[in-house]
KETIPA-391437 format. One record per residue (C-alpha): residue in one letter; x negated, y, z. Coordinates in steps of 0.2 Angstrom, whole numbers, plus 2048, in hexadecimal, padded with zeros to 3 digits. Example, Ala and Ser with C-alpha at 12.3 -4.5 7.8 and 13.67 -1.06 7.14 Angstrom:
2
A7C27EA827;S7BC7FB824;
END
This chain:
739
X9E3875A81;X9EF86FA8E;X9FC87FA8D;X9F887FA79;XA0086CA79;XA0E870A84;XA1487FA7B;XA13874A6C;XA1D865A74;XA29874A77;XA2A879A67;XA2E867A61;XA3A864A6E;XA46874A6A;XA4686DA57;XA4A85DA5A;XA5785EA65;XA6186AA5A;XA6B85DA53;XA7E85AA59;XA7F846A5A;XA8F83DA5C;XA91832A6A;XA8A820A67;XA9B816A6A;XAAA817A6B;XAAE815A7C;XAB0821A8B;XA9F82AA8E;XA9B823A9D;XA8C81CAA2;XA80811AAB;XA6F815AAB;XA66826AA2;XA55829A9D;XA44824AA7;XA4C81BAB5;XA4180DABB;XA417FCAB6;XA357F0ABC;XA247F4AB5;XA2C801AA9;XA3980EAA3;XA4A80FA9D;XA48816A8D;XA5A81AA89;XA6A81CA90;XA7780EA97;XA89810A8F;XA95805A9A;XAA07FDA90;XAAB7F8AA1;XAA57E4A9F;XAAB7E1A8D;XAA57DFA7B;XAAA7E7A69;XAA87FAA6C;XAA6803A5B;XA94809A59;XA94819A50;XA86821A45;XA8182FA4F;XA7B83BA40;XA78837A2D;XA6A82AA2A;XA66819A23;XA64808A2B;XA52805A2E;XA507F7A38;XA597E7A3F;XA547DBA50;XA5F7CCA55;XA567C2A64;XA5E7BAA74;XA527C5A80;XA4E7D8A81;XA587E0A76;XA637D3A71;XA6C7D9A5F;XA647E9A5B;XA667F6A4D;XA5A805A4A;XA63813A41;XA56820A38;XA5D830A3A;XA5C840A2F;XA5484AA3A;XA4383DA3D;XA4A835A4C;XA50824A4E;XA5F81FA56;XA5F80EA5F;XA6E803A64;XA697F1A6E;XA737E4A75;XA827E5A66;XA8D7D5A66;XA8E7D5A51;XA8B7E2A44;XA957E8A35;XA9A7DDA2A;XA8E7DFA1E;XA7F7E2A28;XA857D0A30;XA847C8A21;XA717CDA1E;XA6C7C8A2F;XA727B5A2C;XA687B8A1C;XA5A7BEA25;XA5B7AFA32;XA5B7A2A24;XA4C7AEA1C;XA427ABA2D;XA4979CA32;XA4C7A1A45;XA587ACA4F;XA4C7B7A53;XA487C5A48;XA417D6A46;XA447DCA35;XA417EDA2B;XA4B7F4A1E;XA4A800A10;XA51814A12;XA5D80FA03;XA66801A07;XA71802A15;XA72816A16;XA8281CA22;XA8982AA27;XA8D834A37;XA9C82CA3F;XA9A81AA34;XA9C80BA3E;XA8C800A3F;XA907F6A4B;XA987F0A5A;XA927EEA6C;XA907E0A77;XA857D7A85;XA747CCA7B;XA627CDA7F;XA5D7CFA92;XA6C7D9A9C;XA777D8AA9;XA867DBA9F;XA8D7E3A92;XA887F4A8D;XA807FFA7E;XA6D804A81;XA6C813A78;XA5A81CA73;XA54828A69;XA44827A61;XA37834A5B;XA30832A48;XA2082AA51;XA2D81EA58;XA2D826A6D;XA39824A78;XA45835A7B;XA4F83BA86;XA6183AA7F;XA67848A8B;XA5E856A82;XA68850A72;XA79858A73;XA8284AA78;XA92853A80;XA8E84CA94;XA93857AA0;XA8D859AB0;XA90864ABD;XA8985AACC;XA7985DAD3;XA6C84FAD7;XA6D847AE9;XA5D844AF5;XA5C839B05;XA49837B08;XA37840B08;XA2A834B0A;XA1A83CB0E;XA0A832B07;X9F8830B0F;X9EE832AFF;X9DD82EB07;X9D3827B14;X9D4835B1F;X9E483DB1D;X9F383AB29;XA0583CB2E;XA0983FB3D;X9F9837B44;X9FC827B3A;X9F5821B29;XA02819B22;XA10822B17;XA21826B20;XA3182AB1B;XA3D83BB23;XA4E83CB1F;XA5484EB16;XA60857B20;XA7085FB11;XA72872B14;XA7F871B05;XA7F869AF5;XA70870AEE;XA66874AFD;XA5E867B08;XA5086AB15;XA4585FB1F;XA4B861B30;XA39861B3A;XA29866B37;XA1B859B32;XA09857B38;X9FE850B29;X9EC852B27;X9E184FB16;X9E984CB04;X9FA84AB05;XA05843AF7;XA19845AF8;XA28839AF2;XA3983BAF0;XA48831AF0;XA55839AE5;XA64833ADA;XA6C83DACE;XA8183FACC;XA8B843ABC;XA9B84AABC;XAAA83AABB;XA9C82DAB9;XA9C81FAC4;XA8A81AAC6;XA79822ACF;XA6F826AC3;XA5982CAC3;XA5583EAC2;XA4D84AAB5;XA43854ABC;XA3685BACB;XA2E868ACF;XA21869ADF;XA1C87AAE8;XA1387AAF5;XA0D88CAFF;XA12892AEB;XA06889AE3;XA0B87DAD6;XA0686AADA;XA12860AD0;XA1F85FAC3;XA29852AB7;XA36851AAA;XA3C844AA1;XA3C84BA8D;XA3483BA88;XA2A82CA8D;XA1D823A83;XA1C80FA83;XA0C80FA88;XA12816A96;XA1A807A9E;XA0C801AA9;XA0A812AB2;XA1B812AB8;XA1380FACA;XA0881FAC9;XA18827AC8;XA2181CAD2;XA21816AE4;XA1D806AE2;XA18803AF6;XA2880BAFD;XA34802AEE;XA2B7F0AF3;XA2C7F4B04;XA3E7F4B04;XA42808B05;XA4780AAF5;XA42813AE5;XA39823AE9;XA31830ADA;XA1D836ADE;XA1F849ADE;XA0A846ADC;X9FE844ACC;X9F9832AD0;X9E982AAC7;X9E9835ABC;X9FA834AB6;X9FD846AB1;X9F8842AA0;XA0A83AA9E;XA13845A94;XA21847A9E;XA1684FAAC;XA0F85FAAC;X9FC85CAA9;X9F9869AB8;X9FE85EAC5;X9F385BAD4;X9F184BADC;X9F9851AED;X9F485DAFB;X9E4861B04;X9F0865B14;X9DD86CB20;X9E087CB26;X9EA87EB37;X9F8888B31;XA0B884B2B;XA0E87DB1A;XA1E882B0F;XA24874B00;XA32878AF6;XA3786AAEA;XA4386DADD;XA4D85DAD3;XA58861AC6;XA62856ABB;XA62857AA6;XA72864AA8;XA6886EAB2;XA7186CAC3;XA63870ACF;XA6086CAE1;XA51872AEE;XA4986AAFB;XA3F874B06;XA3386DB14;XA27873B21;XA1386BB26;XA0686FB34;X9F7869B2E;X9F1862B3E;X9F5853B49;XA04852B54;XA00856B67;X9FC849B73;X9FC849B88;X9F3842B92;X9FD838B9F;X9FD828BA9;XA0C81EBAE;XA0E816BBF;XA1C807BC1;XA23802BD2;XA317F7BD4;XA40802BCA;XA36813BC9;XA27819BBF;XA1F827BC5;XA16831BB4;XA0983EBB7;XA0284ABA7;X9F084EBAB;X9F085FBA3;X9FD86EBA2;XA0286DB91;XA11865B91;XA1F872B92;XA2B868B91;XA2C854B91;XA37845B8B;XA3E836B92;XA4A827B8B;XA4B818B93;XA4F80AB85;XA4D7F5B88;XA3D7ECB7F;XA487E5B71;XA497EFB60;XA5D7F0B5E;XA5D7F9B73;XA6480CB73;XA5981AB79;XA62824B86;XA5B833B8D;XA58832BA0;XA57839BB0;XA47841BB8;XA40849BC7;XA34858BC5;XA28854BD4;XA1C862BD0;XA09860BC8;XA0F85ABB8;XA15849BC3;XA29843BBE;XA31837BC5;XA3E829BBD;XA4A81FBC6;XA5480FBC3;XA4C809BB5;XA547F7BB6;XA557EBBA7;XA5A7EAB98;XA577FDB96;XA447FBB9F;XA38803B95;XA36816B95;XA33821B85;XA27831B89;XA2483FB7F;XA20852B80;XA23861B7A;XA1486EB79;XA12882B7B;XA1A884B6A;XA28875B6B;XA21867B62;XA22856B69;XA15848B6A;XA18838B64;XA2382CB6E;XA1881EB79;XA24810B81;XA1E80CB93;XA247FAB9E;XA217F5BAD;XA127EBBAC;XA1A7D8BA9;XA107C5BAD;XA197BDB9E;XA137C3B8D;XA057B3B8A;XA127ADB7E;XA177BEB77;XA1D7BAB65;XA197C6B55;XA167CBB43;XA057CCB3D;XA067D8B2D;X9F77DEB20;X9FF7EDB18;X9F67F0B07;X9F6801B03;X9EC80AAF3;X9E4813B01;X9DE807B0D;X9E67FBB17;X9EF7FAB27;X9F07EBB32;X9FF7EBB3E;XA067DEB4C;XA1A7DFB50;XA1F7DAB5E;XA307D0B61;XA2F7D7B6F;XA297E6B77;XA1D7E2B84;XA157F4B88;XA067EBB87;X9F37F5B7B;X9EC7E9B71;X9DE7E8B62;X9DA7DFB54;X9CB7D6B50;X9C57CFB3E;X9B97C0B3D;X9AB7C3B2D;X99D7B6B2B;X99F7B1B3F;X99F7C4B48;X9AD7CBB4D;X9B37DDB47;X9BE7E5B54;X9CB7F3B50;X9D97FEB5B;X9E87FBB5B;X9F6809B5E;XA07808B61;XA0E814B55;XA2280EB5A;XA29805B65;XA267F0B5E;XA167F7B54;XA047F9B56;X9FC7FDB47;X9E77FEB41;X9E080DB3B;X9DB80EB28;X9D17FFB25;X9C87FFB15;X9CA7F0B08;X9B77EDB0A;X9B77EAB1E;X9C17DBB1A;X9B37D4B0C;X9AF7C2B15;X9BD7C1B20;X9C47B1B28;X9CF7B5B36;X9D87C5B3E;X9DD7C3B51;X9E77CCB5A;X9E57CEB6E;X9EF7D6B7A;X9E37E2B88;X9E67DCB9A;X9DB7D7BA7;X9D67C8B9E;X9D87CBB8E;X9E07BBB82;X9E67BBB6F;X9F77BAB6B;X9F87B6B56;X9E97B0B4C;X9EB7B0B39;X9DF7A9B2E;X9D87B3B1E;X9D67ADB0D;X9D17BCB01;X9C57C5AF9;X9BE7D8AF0;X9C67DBADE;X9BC7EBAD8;X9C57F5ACC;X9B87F6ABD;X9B17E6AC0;X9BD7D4AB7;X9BD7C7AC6;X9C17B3ACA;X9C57B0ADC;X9C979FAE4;X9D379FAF4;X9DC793B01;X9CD787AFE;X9CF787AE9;X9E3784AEC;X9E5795AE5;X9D979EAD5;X9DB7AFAD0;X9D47B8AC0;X9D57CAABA;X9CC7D4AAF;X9C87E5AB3;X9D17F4AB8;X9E07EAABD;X9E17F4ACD;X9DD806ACC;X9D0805AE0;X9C67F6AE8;X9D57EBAEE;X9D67DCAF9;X9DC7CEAF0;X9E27C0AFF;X9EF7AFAFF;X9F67A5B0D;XA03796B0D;XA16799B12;XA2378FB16;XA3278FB11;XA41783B0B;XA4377AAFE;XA4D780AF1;XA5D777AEB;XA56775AD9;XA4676FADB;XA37767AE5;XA29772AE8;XA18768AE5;XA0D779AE9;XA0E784AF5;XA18790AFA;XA0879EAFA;XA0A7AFAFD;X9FD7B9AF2;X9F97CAAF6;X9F87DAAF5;XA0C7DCAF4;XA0B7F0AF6;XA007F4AE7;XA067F2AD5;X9FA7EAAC9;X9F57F2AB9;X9F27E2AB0;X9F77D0AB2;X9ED7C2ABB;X9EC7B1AB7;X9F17A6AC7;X9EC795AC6;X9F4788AD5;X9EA778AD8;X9F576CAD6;X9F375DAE6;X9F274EAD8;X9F274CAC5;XA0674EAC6;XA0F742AB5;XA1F74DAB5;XA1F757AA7;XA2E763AB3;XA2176EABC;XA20782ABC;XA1C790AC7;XA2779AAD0;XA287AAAD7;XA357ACAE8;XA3E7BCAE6;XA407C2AF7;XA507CFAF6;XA597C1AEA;XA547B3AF7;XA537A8AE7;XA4379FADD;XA3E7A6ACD;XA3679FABE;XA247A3AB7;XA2179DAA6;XA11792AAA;XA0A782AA2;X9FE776AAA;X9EA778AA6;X9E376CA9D;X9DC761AAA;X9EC761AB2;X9E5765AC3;X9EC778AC3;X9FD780ABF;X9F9792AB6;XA037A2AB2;XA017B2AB1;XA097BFABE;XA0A7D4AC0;XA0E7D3AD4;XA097CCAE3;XA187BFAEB;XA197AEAF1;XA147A1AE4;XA1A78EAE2;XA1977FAD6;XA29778AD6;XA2D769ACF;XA4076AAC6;XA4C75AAC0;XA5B765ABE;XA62762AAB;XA69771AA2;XA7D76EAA2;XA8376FA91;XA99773A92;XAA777CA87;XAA3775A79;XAAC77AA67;XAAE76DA5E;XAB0762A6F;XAA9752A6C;XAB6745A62;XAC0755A5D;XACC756A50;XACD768A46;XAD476EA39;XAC4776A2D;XACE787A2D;XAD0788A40;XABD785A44;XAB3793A40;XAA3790A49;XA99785A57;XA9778AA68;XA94783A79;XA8D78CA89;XA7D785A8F;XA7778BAA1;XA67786AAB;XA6978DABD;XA5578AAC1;XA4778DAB3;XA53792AA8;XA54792A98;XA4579DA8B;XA517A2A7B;XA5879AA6D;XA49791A6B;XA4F784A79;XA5E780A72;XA5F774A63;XA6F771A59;XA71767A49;XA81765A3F;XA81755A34;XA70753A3A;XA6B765A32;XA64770A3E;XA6E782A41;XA66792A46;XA71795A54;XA747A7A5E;XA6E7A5A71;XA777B0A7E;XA6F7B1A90;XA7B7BCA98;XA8D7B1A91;XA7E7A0A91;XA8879DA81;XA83796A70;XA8A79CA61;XA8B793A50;XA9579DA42;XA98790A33;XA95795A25;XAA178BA1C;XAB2780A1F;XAAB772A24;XAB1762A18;XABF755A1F;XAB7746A27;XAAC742A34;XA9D74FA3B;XA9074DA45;XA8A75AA53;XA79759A5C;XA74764A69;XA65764A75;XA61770A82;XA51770A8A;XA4C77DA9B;XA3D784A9C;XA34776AA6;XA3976BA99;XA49762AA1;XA5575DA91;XA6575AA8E;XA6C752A7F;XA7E752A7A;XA84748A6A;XA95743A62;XAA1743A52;XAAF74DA4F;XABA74EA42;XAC3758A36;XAD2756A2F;
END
């Protein structure tokens, strides 16, 4: 059934992409964005044309068809017009500054009809038909952008996104994509990389423009999953841009492939299947699965043969060859090499006296060892030292004086592969106030406590978890320099918890960071209500809104704060932060006391941005709680806001005198640097106390009026009120006159 569909989809895919379209405006074909590049939570459905930061390109009817549907709003798509083509398709162009003349004229009808700016309107196949190369619009920069630009789609006769690439839309391209990164992905409890459960990231060595290999060979154990950090290049475009397709091989069999042909909307919230959500949230950027993912092989843009990873259990070597290719076909290959066992490790005991350290291996399989000295800070260099060969697998270091005083070891075995790196000190009486990072990495497999030093003390240390009064203890291993790191915890060892300690090992053992736990089991079929921090926090869900059995924990933050605002809740940071969620939550923040001010909303602080973001929320209706809903684990406030929205540049200015001919519409620009502003619903404007239906755009924070009329000679009245989205209003109100 599988290959019968796929030679179908085929089929459709060669007849519906026979058509030559024209270029949708008239402007250089350079773009911005293409087709299935990620967005947060979704896809890019189209391509980006960059219209190099100004408004009024010609839009151009890409093929014969008619007019069949009209959008105006002051978010998404902004000014929107849906051209039904010929062929079945649709052709969609967003963010347009105005239409044709004509098609204007309707939409101010259609306004009036609907009595608001926003509308979503169908029209008949015989009234506004067009032909290739007619001009139906002209581009611009409304709805929700960051400047001005034509989103372009095409859309099946089902109304599915499609690649506009396979359309012959005259690109060229001769470049080939570009890789950095290969992350390699525990998939399970028992599977591991390079000893260690959590996912890590190797740079790809370039052998030429289309070749790029992965420089050393990798020990992983158990299911495996692959990622990849990839850009694409077009010939004489400026911008990066995503990738079309991957395919996966690994010891010749098939595991994985992807191409970008189309994308369904219900597609959206799967993005993270497909997606690194861990490694993009984690700061390393945006990295494509090259693995079938909860099932996600039923997209339609992935093969539906693709496994979910690797079963890497037999003590051989591995081959991968990975193959990216961009829509013009330019193809590049990325070949790596496995062992699916552990790396080695020696057996070897270090002994410190005054500047020397004296490091006998207790077995004969070294062949040959490694020493660096570095200094216990992160930004010291690693320099290789000096040693003496004293026989019986005993070496002797020399001079090992601050700051370089802490000796890296490794080895090389019988077939040259090197151990992992331990850091060694001489044994200090200082570390009681040894200062840290306590960190509870949520991972869809499990989770992994880890400590980071400041640092480095060359001290072991465990961890303990307190549940219900008993303490759990855990190992801790120093997988870099500043890190020790858990094994795989399960979410359900943490069910009950209270408090994770951390202790350094030494003759008397003592803690050095103790942090306390608020959290509790969300299981995945099952809708759940949790209360945390003592009722300060409650958090509902209904089922399947994470894929596993996830711990769901808070604790308070502290930060500044903020210029705009007083917050009257929090800071809290709600985890997990690694994990995306399926579906939203509702999070309620208790409130201290029944707060009067009507100003109140919760915010969300975006960590890369360093700035507070709004959430629309309202209070519950005994005032006690502040409740909205998110799709993320980040740190949550109630922030109180008296900022009034600034209302400037107006036309007609405020005891004006115009001539009726020289004034042809009302503006003003209306900006709220906080809570913002919702739409065009927030902004009021009468004329002669009659209310106008008034174009809002975000990105210019401009409001625009066209009069319909020449406005009579005497005097006029103008009212405007502009209210954020915490309810702070400002009113402005005056005459002017026409003469």
């Amino acid at each position: 059934m599988i290959i019968k569909n796929i030679f179908i989809i085929t089929l459709f895919f060669c007849h519906s992409f026979s058509q030559d379209y024209l270029w949708p405006v008239q402007a250089e074909k350079e773009l911005t964005a293409v087709f299935g590049e990620e967005r947060p939570g979704r896809y890019h459905t189209g391509i980006d044309v960059r219209t190099f930061g100004e408004i009024g390109y010609k839009l151009i009817a890409i093929d014969d068809g008619y007019i069949s549907r009209i959008r105006t709003s002051s978010k998404g798509y902004g000014k929107t017009i849906y051209l039904k083509l010929n062929d079945g398709n649709t052709a969609v162009y967003a963010h347009l500054d105005h239409f044709t003349p004509e098609l204007d004229n309707l939409v101010n009808a259609l306004h009036q009809h609907y009595g608001k700016y926003t509308i979503d309107h169908k029209i008949e196949p015989n009234d506004h038909p067009v032909k290739k190369g007619d001009i139906i619009g002209y581009s611009g920069d409304t709805g929700s952008v960051s400047g001005p630009h034509l989103h372009f789609e095409i859309r099946d006769d089902d109304g599915q996104p499609l690649n506009p690439f396979r359309h012959s839309l005259d690109i060229s391209d001769d470049l080939p994509p570009e890789v950095t990164s290969l992350a390699i992905i525990p998939l399970n409890e028992k599977a591991e990389v390079e000893g260690f459960s959590e996912q890590k990231i190797y740079s790809l060595q370039k052998i030429n423009a289309k070749q790029y290999v992965l420089a050393d060979t990798i020990f992983v154990s158990g299911n495996i999953g692959f990622a990849v950090k990839a850009i694409d290049k077009i010939s004489g475009q400026y911008f990066n841009f995503g990738i079309y397709s991957i395919n996966l091989m690994v010891d010749a069999q098939f595991i994985y492939s992807m191409q970008y042909n189309t994308i369904y909307w219900d597609n959206a919230s799967e993005i993270y299947t497909e997606r690194s959500y861990s490694l993009s949230r984690g700061g390393y950027g945006k990295f494509y699965h090259i693995f079938s993912h909860h099932n996600n092989q039923e997209l339609p843009f992935i093969n539906g043969k693709s496994r979910p990873g690797y079963i890497f259990d037999q003590k051989v070597f591995h081959d991968a060859i990975i193959n990216i290719k961009d829509y013009a076909e330019n193809t590049i290959e990325i070949r790596a090499y496995f062992i699916s066992d552990t790396l080695p490790k020696f057996d070897y005991s270090t002994h410190f006296q005054d500047n020397e350290c004296k490091i006998i291996f207790n077995n004969d399989q070294v062949v040959k060892p490694q020493f660096f000295l570095t200094g216990p800070h992160s930004k010291d260099q690693i320099i290789p030292t000096e040693y003496f060969d004293m026989g019986n697998n005993t070496y002797l270091i020399e001079n090992i004086i601050p700051p370089l005083n802490v000796i890296q070891i490794s080895g090389k075995n019988n077939v040259g592969i090197s151990s992992q790196p331990t850091f060694h000190m001489k044994p200090q009486q200082d570390f009681k106030n040894a200062e840290g990072e306590l960190k509870i990495k949520h991972y869809e497999h499990g989770i992994i406590i880890t400590f980071e030093e400041k640092i480095f003390t060359g001290l072991n240390a465990y961890l303990s978890i307190k549940k219900e009064g008993i303490m759990y203890s855990y190992e801790l291993e120093r997988d870099s320099k500043h890190t020790l790191s858990s094994k795989l915890i399960r979410p359900m060892e943490l069910e009950n918890a209270n408090e994770i300690k951390v202790y350094y090992e030494s003759s008397t053992p003592y803690e050095i960071f103790v942090m306390d736990l608020s959290g509790d089991i969300v299981y995945p079929d099952s809708s759940f209500k949790i209360e945390l921090l003592e009722n300060k926090l409650i958090i509902s869900g209904n089922a399947y809104t994470f894929y596993d059995t996830t711990y769901l924990w808070a604790r308070p933050v502290k930060m500044a704060q903020p210029k705009e605002g007083n917050i009257i809740a929090g800071p809290y940071f709600l985890k997990p932060y690694l994990i995306p969620f399926n579906n939203e939550m509702q999070l309620n923040i208790s409130l201290e006391s029944i707060h009067s001010s009507k100003n109140l909303g919760i915010y969300y602080y975006d960590q890369k941005k360093f700035e507070w973001n709004y959430l629309p929320s309202q209070l519950t209706a005994d005032s006690m709680y502040m409740n909205t809903s998110i799709l993320s684990g980040e740190i949550f406030a109630v922030i109180e806001e008296n900022t009034l929205p600034i209302l400037s540049d107006f036309i007609p200015d405020i005891n004006g005198i115009y001539y009726s001919s020289d004034l042809e519409h009302i503006s003003f620009h209306v900006e709220d640097t906080f809570s913002g502003l919702e739409g065009e619903t927030d902004v009021i404007v009468k004329l002669d106390d009659n209310a106008v239906i008034c174009e809002y755009n975000s990105y210019q924070k401009k409001v625009r009026y066209p009069l319909k009329y020449n406005l009579k000679k005497g005097t006029h009245t103008l009212y405007v009120q502009a209210s954020d989205r915490v309810g702070n209003r400002s009113i402005v109100k005056g005459d002017f006159y026409i003469k």
